[in-house]
N, C-alpha and C positions, 0 to 999 in steps of 0.2 A: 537510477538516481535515488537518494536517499531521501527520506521524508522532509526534513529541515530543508533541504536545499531544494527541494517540491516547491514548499510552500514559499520560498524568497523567490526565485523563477516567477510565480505565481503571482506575487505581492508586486513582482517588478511588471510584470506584463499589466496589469492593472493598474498601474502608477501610470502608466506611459498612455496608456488606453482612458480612465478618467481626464489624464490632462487633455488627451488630443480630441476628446469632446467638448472639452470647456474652451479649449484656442477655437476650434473650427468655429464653435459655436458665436464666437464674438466676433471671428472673421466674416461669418455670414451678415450676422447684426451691422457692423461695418459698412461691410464693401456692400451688401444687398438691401438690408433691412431699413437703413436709416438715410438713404439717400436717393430714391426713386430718380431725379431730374438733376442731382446736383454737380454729378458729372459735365451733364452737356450743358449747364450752364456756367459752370467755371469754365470749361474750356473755351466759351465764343465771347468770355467775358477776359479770360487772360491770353489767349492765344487765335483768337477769331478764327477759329477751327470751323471748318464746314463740313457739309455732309460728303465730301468727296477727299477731304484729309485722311492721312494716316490716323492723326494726332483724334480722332474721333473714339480710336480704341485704346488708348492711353485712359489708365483708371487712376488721379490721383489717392483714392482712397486704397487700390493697390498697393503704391508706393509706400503709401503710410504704415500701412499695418507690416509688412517687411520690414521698415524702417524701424519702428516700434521694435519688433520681436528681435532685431539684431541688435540692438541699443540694451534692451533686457539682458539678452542673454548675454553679452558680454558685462553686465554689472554681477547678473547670479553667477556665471562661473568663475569671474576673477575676484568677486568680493564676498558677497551676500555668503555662496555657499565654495567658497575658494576652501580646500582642504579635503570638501568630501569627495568620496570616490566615483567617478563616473555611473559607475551601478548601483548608486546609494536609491532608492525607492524615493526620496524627492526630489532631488536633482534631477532625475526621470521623470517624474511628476509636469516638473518647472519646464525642463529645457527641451527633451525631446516628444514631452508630450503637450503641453500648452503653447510653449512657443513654436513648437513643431507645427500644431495644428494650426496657429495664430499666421504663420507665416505661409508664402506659397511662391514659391518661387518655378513653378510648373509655371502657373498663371500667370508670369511675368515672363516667360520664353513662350508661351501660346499670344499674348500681347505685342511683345518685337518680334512675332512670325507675322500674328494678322500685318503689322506696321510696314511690314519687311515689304511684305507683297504691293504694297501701294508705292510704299516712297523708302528706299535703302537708306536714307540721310537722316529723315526723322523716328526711323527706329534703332538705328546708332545713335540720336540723341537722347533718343527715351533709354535705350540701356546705358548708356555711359551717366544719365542724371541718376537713375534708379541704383548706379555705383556707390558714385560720389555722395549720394544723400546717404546710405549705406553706410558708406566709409565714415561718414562724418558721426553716424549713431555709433558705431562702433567706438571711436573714439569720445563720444559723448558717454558710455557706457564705462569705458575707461575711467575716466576722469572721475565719474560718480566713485570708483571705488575707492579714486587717491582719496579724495575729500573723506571717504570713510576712514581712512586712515589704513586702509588695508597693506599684506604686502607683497602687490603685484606692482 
């Protein structure tokens, strides 16, 4: 490998690796940091979840930060940074490293496993809502970039 292309290799493995410490990092602050109790008390306040529910391992602030990072990233790729090339060093940055880290979709199939084993109905609801809220960032995502005038 020749030195120039060393060093972009380089630049891109570090693009991707600074973003997925700054996503992970605000995923922790999220889903860990800034909400000790607030889990189980939305859910016996929206869903009167008890301690013998599936619905006790449903993390809404999971949903979120997935939700969030699909919503971004279809504004940065179809708008924001619509043109550059996959292996552009921020696009890398933005999409497979921030939002990469930001998003967890492991954690969301370890959540409709735990669900799975209790109750089959309400971890089919949890992932078909965890879709649709998805789908609907996605297209929230979208839209951000008509309104930019872009042309996707």
């Amino acid at each position: 490998m020749n030195p120039s292309r060393l060093r972009l290799t380089t630049l891109r493995i570090l693009a991707v690796l600074a973003g997925g410490f700054l996503g992970g990092a605000i995923r922790f602050a999220l889903t860990n940091g800034l909400r000790p109790d607030w889990r189980r008390d939305f859910l016996d306040a929206a869903i009167g979840a008890d301690a013998s529910s599936a619905w006790r391992y449903f993390d809404p602030w999971l949903l979120a930060v997935n939700s969030i990072g699909v919503l971004l990233a279809v504004w940065l790729i179809l708008g924001v940074m619509n043109g550059r090339a996959p292996d552009d060093p921020w696009r890398l940055f933005w999409t497979t490293g921030a939002l990469g880290g930001l998003t967890t979709y492991s954690s969301l199939i370890l959540q409709l496993g735990r669900m799975g084993q209790i109750d089959t109905l309400a971890a089919f609801e949890a992932g078909l809502l965890s879709f649709l809220v998805a789908s609907l960032a996605a297209y929230g995502g979208w839209k951000l970039t008509r309104q930019r005038g872009s042309r996707c």
